[in-house]
Kinemage of the C-alpha trace (Angstrom):
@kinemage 1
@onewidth
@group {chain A} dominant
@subgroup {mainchain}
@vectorlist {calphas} color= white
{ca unk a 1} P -11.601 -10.421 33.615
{ca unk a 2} L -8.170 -10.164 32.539
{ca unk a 3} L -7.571 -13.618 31.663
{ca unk a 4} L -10.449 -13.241 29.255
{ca unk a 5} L -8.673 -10.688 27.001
{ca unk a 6} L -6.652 -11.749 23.700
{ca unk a 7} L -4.313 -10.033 22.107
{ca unk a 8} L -5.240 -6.824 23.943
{ca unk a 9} L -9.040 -7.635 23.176
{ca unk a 10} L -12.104 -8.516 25.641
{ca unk a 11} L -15.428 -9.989 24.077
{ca unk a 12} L -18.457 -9.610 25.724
{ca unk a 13} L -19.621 -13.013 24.956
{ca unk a 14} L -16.680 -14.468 26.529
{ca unk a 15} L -17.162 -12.186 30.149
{ca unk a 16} L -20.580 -13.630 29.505
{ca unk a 17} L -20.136 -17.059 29.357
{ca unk a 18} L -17.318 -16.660 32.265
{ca unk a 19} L -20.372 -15.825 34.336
{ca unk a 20} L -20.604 -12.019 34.466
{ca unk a 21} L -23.902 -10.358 34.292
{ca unk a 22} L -24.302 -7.562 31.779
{ca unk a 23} L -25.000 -4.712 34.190
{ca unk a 24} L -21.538 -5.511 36.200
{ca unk a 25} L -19.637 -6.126 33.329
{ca unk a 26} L -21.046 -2.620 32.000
{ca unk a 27} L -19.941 -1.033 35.355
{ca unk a 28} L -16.678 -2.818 35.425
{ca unk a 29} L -15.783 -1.448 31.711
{ca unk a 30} L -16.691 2.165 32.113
{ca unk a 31} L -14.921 2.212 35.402
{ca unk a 32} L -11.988 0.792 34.256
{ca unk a 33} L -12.103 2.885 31.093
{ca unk a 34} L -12.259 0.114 28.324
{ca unk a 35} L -12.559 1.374 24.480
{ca unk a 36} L -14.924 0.089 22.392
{ca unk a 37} L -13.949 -0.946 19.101
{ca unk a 38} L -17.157 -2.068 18.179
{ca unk a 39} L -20.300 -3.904 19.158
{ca unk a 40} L -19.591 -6.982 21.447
{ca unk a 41} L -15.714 -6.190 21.362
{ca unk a 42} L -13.554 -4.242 23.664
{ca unk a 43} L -9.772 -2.437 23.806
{ca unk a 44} L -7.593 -3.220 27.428
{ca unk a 45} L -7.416 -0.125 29.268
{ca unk a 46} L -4.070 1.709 27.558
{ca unk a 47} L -4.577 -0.080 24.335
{ca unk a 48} L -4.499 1.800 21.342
{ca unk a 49} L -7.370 0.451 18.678
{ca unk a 50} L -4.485 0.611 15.735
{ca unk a 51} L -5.322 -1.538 12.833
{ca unk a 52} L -4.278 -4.638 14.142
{ca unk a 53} L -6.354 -4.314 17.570
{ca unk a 54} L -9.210 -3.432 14.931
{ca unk a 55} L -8.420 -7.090 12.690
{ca unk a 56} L -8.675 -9.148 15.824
{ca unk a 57} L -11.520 -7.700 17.551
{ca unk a 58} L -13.714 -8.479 14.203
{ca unk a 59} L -11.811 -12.249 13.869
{ca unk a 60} L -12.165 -12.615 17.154
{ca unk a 61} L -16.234 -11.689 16.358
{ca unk a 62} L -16.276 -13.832 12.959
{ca unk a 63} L -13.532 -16.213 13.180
{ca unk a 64} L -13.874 -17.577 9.915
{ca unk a 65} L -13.524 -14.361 8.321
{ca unk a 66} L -9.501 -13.709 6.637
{ca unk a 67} L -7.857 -10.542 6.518
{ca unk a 68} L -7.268 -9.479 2.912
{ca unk a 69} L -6.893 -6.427 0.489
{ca unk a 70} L -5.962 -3.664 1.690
{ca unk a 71} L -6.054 -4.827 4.903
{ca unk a 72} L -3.755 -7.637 4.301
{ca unk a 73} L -1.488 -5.301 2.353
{ca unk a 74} L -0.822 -2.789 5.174
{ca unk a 75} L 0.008 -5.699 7.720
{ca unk a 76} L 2.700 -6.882 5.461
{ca unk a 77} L 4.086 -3.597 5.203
{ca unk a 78} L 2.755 -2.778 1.402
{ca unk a 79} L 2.712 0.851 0.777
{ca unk a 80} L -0.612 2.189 -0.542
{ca unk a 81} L -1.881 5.914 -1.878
{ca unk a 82} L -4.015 7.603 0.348
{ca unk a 83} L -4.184 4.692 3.136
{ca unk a 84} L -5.836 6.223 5.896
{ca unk a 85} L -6.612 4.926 9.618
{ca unk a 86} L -10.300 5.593 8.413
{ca unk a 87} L -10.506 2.855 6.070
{ca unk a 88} L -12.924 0.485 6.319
{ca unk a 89} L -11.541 -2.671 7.040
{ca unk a 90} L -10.772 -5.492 4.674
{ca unk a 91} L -11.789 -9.419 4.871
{ca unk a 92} L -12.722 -12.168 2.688
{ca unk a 93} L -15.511 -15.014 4.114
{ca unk a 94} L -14.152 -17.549 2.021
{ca unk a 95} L -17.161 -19.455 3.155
{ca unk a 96} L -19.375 -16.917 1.236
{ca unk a 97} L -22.126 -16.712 3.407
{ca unk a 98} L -21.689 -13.671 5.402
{ca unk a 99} L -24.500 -10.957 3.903
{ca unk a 100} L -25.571 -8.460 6.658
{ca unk a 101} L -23.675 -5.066 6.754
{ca unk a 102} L -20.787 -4.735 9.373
{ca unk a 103} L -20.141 -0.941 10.601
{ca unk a 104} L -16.848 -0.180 9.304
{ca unk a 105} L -16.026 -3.357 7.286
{ca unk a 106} L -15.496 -4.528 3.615
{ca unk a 107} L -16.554 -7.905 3.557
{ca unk a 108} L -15.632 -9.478 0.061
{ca unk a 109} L -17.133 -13.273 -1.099
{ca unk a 110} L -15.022 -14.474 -3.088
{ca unk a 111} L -13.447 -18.188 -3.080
{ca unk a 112} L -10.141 -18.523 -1.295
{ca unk a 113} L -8.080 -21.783 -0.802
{ca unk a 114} L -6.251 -22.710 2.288
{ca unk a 115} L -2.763 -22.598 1.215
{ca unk a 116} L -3.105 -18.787 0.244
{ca unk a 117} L -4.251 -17.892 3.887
{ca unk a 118} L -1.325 -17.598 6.335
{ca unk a 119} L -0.930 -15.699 10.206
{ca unk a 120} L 0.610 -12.636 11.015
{ca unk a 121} L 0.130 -10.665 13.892
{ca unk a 122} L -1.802 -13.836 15.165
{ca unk a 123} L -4.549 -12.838 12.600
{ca unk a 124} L -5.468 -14.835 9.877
{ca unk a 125} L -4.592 -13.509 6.346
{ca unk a 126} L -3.863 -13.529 2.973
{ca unk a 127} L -0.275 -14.334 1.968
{ca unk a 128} L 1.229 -11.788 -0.142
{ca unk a 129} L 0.838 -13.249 -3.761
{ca unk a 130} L -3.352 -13.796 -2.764
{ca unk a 131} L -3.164 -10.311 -1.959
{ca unk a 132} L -1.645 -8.781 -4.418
{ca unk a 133} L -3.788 -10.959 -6.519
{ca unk a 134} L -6.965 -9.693 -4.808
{ca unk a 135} L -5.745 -6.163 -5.262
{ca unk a 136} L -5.384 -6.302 -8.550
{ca unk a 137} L -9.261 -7.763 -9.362
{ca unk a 138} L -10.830 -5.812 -7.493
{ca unk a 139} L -8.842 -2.302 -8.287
{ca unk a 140} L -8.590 0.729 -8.396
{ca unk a 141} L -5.949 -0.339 -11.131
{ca unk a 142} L -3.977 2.808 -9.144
{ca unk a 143} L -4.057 1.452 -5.605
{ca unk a 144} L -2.884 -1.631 -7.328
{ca unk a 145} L -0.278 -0.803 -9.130
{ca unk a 146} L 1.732 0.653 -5.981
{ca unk a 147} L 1.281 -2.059 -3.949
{ca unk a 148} L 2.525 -4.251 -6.710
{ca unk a 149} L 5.371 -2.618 -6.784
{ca unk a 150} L 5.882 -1.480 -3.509
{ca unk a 151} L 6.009 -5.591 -3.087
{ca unk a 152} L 8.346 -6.315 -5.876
{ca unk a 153} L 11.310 -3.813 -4.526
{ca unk a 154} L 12.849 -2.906 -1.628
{ca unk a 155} L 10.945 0.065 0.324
{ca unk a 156} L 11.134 2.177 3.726
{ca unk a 157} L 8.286 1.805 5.199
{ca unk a 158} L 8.004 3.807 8.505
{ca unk a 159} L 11.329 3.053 10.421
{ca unk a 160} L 12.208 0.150 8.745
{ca unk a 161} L 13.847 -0.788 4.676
{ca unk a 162} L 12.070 -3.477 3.630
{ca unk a 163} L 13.240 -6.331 1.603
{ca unk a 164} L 10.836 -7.386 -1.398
{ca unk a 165} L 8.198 -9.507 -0.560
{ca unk a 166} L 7.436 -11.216 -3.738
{ca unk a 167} L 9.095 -12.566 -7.137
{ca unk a 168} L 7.130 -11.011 -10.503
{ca unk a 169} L 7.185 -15.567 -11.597
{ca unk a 170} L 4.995 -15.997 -7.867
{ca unk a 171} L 2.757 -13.013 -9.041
{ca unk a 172} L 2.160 -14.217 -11.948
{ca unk a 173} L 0.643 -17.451 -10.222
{ca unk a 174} L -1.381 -16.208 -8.079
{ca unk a 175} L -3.408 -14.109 -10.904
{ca unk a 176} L -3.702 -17.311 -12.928
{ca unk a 177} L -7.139 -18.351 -11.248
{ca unk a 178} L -10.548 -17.839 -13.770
{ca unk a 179} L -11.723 -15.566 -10.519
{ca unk a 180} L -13.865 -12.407 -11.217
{ca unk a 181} L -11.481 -9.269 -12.460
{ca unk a 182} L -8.724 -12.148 -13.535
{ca unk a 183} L -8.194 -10.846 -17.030
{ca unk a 184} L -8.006 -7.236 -16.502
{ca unk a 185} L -6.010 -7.837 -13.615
{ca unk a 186} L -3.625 -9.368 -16.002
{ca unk a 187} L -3.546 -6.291 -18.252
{ca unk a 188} L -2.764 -4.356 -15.048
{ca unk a 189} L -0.261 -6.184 -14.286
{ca unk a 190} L 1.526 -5.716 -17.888
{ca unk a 191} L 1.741 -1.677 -16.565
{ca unk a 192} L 4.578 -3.165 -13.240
{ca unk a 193} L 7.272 -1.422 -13.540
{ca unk a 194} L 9.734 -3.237 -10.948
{ca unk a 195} L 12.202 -0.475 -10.866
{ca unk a 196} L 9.562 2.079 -9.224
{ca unk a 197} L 11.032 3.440 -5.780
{ca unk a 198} L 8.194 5.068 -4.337
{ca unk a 199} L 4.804 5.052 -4.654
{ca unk a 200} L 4.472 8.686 -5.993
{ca unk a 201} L 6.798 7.582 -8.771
{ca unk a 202} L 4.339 4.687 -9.382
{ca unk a 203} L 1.441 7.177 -9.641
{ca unk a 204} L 3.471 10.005 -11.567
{ca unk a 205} L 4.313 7.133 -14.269
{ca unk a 206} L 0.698 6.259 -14.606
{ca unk a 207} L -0.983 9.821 -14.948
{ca unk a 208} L 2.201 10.289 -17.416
{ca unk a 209} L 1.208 7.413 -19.389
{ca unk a 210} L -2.718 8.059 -19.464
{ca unk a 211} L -1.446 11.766 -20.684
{ca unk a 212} L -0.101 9.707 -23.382
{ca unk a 213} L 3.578 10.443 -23.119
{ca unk a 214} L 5.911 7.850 -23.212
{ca unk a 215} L 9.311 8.308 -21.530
{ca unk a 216} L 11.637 5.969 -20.518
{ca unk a 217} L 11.454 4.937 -17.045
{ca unk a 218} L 14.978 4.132 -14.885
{ca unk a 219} L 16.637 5.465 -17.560
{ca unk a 220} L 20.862 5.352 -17.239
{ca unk a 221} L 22.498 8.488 -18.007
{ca unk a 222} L 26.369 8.814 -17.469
{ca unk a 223} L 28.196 12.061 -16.135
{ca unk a 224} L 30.793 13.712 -17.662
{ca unk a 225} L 33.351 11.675 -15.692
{ca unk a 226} L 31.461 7.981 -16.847
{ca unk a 227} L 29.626 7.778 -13.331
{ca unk a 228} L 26.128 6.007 -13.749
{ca unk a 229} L 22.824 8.241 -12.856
{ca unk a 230} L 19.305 6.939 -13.131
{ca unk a 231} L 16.482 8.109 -13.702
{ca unk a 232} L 12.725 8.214 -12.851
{ca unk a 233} L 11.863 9.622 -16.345
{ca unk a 234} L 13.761 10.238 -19.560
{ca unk a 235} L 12.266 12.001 -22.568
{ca unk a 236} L 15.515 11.189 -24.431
{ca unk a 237} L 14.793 12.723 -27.684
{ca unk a 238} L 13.775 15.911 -26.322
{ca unk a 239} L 16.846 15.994 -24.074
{ca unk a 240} L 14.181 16.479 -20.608
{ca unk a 241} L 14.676 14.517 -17.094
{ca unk a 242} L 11.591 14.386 -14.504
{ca unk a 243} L 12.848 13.790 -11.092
{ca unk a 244} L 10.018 12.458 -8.408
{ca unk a 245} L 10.159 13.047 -4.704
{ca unk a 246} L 8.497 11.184 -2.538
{ca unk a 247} L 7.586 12.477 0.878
{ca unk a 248} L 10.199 11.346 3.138
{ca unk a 249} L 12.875 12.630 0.733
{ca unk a 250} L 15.651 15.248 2.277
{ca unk a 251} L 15.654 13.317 5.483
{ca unk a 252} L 18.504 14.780 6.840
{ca unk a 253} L 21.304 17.560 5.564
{ca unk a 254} L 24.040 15.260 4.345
{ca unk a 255} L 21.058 13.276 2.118
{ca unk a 256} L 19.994 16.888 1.176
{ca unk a 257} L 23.310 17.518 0.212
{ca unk a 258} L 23.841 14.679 -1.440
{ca unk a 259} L 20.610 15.252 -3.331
{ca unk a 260} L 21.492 18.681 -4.821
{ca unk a 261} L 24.974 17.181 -5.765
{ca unk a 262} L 23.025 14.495 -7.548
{ca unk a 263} L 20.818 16.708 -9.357
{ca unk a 264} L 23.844 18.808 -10.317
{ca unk a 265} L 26.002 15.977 -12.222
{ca unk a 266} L 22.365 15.192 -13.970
{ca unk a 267} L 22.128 18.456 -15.514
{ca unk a 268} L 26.104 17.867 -16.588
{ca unk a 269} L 25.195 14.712 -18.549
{ca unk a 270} L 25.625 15.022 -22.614
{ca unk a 271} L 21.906 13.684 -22.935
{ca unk a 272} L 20.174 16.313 -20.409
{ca unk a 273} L 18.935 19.575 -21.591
{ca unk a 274} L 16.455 20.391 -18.602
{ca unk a 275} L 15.258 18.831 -15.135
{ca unk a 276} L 12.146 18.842 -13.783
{ca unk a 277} L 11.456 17.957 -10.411
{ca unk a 278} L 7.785 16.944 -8.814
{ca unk a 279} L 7.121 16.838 -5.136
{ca unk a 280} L 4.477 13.746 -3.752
{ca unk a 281} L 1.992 17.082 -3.128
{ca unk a 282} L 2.763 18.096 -6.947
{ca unk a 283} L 2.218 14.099 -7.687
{ca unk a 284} L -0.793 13.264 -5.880
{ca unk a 285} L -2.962 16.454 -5.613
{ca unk a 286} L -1.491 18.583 -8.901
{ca unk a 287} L -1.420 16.229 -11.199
{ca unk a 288} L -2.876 18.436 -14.159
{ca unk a 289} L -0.235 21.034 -13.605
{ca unk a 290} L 2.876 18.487 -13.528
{ca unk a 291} L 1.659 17.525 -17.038
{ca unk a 292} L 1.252 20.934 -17.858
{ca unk a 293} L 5.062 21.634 -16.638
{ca unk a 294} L 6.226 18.823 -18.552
{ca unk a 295} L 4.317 19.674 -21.922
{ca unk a 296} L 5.761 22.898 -22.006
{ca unk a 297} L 9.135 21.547 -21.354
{ca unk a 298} L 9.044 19.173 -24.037
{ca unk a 299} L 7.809 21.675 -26.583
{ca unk a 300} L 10.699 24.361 -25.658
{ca unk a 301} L 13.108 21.096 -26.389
{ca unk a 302} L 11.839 20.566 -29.953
């Protein structure tokens, strides 16, 4: 039965056709304590059903169907807000005929050519411009916004620092298409701001923004002794810094350290009067009172 299994994944239809009935195959997967990941499809014994076991059990089910959206965007190592293993999963049928419900799956119709579908993982996807594209469209314009970003810079995602995955001129390609979503995926895309370093930051500049405040983002300050310092906000009039944290900041004590000193030569600079520093939690889950902080701050400074 073994010889069966792909990439970690056994199909009933296949045990079938190899000339198992269904009552020993039955026996043989409960004894051998196979996972099912879903109807017709089943996990090796010692195989964890992570995302990508999850993508190739439904290809492997629907071949014609293409990883995309959020789906795509976590196997290229796009950061997201709030992804969660619970998500349903994400493919396009570019042949737009798929129409019954699938337990667990987003299934979007949409047109998509050949050259914008690649492989990773063995799976069939959607290259990183499509995706970002697709993103984008369909929204939330928040979800879309980080991954943009995350895309355009270089990140550390899980163990790893990421190089950028995409050029803003290739972007700007991909949303040229007359597809659904195409023109306020445009506007969207006039709210990148390349120099974001986490996602937090992303969504802390965007609930700034709709609060209608207008700082300068990246903003170069220089300390006393002409060192460069940038930062994530700048309400330069009003003399106010806001400093964003994402959540795998402090990861050890000489980056701590470094940190503090950091914040310390800020507060030095001629054009700081006051720092204010948000956590992800303060970003993501307090976003009312973060506003509220930096309200009050900004009235005390005028």
């Amino acid at each position: 039965m073994r010889s069966l299994v792909e990439g970690g994944v056994l199909l009933t239809s296949r045990a079938l056709a190899a000339g198992w009935n269904r009552a020993s195959l039955s026996r043989r997967l409960k004894l051998e304590e196979w996972t099912r990941i879903r109807r017709g499809a089943w996990a090796e014994p010692g195989r964890d059903v992570d995302l990508v076991v999850g993508l190739r059990a439904t290809q492997l089910l629907n071949p014609r169907l293409v990883v995309s959206h959020r789906s795509a965007a976590r196997l290229w190592q796009i950061e997201l807000p709030y992804a969660a293993a619970a998500d349903p999963l994400d493919f396009t049928d570019p042949e737009l005929i798929l129409r019954q419900s699938l337990d667990g799956l987003r299934v979007h119709r949409v047109p998509l050519g050949q050259a914008e579908v690649t492989e990773r993982w063995g799976l069939k996807v959607t290259d990183v411009p499509r995706t970002l594209a697709d993103l984008l469209r369909a929204g939330p314009r928040d979800d879309a916004l980080v991954a943009v970003e995350s895309a355009l810079g270089y990140r550390r995602v899980g163990e790893r620092r990421r190089a950028p995955l995409i050029t803003p001129a290739a972007l700007a390609v991909a949303l040229e298409p007359p597809l659904l979503g195409a023109t306020r995926a445009r506007n969207w895309h006039q709210l990148v701001d390349r120099g974001s370093g986490s996602p937090a930051e992303t969504i802390a500049r965007l609930r700034i923004l709709d609060a209608g405040l207008r700082p300068e983002t990246q903003a170069e300050v220089r300390t006393p002794d002409g060192r460069r310092r940038y930062l994530d906000f700048l309400f330069r009039a009003e003399g106010l810094a806001v400093e964003i944290e994402g959540y795998a900041y402090h990861g050890t004590r000489d980056s701590h350290r470094r940190d503090i000193a950091r914040f310390n030569e800020i507060l030095q600079c001629p054009e700081i009067q006051d720092l204010r520093r948000f956590t992800a939690e303060d970003v993501f889950h307090h976003p009312a009172a973060m506003l509220t902080t930096i309200r009050s701050a900004l009235s005390r400074s005028r």
